[in-house]
C-alpha positions in Angstrom: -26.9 44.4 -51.3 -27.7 47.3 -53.4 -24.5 49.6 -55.2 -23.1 51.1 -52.2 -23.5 54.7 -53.8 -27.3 54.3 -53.4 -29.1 56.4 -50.9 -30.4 54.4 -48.0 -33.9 54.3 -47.0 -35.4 54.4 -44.0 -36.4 50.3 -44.0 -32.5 50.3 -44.7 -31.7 51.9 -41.7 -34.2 49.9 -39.5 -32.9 47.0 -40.9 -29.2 47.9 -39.7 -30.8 49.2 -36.2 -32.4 45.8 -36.2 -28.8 44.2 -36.9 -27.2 46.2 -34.2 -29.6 45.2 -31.1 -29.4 41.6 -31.7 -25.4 42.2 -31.8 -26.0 43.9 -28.5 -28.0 41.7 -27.0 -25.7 38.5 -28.0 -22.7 40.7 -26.1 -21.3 41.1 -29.8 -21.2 44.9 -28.8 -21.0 47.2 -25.7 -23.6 49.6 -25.1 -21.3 52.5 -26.3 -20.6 50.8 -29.1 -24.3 50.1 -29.7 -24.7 54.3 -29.3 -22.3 55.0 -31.2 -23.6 52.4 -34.6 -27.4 53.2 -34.1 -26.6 57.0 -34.1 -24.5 56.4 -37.4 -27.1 53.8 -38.9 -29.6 56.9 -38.5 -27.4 59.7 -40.3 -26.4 57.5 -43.1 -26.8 58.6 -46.3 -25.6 55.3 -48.4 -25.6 52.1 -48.5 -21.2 52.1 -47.9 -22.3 54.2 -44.8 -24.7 51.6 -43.5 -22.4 48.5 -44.6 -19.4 49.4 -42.9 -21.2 49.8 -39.0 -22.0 45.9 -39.4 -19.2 44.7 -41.5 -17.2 43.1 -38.4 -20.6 41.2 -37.8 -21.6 37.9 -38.6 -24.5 37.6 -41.4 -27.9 37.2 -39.7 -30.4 35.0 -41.2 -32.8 36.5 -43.7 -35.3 38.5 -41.7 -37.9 38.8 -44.3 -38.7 35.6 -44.8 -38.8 34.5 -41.0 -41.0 38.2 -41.1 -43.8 36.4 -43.0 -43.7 33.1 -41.7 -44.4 34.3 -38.0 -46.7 37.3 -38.7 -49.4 33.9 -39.0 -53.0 34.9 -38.0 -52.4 36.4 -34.9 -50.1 39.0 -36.7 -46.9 41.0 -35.3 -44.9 37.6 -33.9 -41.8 39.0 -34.4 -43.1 42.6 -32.9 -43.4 41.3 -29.3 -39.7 40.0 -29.6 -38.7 43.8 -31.0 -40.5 45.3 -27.9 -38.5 43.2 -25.5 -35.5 43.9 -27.2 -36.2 47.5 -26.9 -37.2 47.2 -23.2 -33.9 45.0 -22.5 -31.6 47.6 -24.2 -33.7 50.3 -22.6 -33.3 49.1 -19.2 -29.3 48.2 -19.2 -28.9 52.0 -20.8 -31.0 53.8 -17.9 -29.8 51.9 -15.7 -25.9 52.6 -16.6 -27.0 56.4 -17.0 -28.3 55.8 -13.6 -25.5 54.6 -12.2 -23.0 57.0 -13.5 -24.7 60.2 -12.8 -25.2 58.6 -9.0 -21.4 59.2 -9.1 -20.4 62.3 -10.6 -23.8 64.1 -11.1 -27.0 64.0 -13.4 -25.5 65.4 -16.9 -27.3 64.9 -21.0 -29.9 62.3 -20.8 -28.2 60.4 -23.6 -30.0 57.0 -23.4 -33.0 58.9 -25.0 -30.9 59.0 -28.3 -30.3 55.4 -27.5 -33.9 54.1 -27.2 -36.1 57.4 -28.3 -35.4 56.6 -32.8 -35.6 52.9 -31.8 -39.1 53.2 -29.8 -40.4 55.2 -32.7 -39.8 53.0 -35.1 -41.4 50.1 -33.2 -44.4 52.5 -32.4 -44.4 53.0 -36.2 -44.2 49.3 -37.0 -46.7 48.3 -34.7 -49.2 51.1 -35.7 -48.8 50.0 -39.0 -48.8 46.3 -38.7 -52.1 46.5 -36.4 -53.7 49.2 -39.0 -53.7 46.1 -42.0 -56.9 44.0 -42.0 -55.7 40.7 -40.6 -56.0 37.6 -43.1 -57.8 35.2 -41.5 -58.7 31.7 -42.1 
């Protein structure tokens, strides 16, 4: 981990995001709690900022490597599993936003801050990963 005084980059951030939904989808974290990380992950300014929102949990494996070794020849292995995190989160978020404006009235369309910095950096990703020639054997 770089000095935590550094400014964080954006692949920093991601990385964090990235952290955070497989926390959510293991039922490490609630959905508000989700919100409330992925907002911070994306205002961060340092590396302290972005440590503390996953300090409580445990160490995933290096993504990076398992990056490479499933990109393959097809490409973008671990993108489809991204996307149906996204969609996964995205459903359980609409569907709670759903649910409670059914009861007391449609109010801010918050899961959009939820899924909306999440989608565009998949879009991104997968723009980017499907813009590189492809090595194949």
């Amino acid at each position: 981990m770089p000095a935590p005084e550094l400014r964080a980059a954006d692949t920093d951030r991601t990385d964090v995001a990235e952290v955070l939904g497989r926390a959510l989808q293991e039922g490490r974290l609630t959905v508000t709690e989700y919100d409330e990380r992925l907002a911070a992950a994306y205002a961060a300014r340092t590396h302290a900022d972005l440590a503390v929102l996953t300090s409580d949990l445990p160490t995933p494996a290096p993504r990076r490597e398992e990056r490479r070794a499933t990109h393959g020849s097809c490409g973008g292995g671990d993108l489809r599993q991204a996307w149906r995190g996204w969609l996964t989160v995205a459903l359980v978020v609409w569907a709670v936003y759903l649910f409670s404006a059914m009861a007391g009235g449609f109010s801010y369309p918050w899961p959009v801050w939820v899924v909306g910095p999440w989608g565009a950096v998949l879009v991104a990703r997968t723009l980017t990963t499907r813009g590189t020639p492809a090595r194949r054997g």
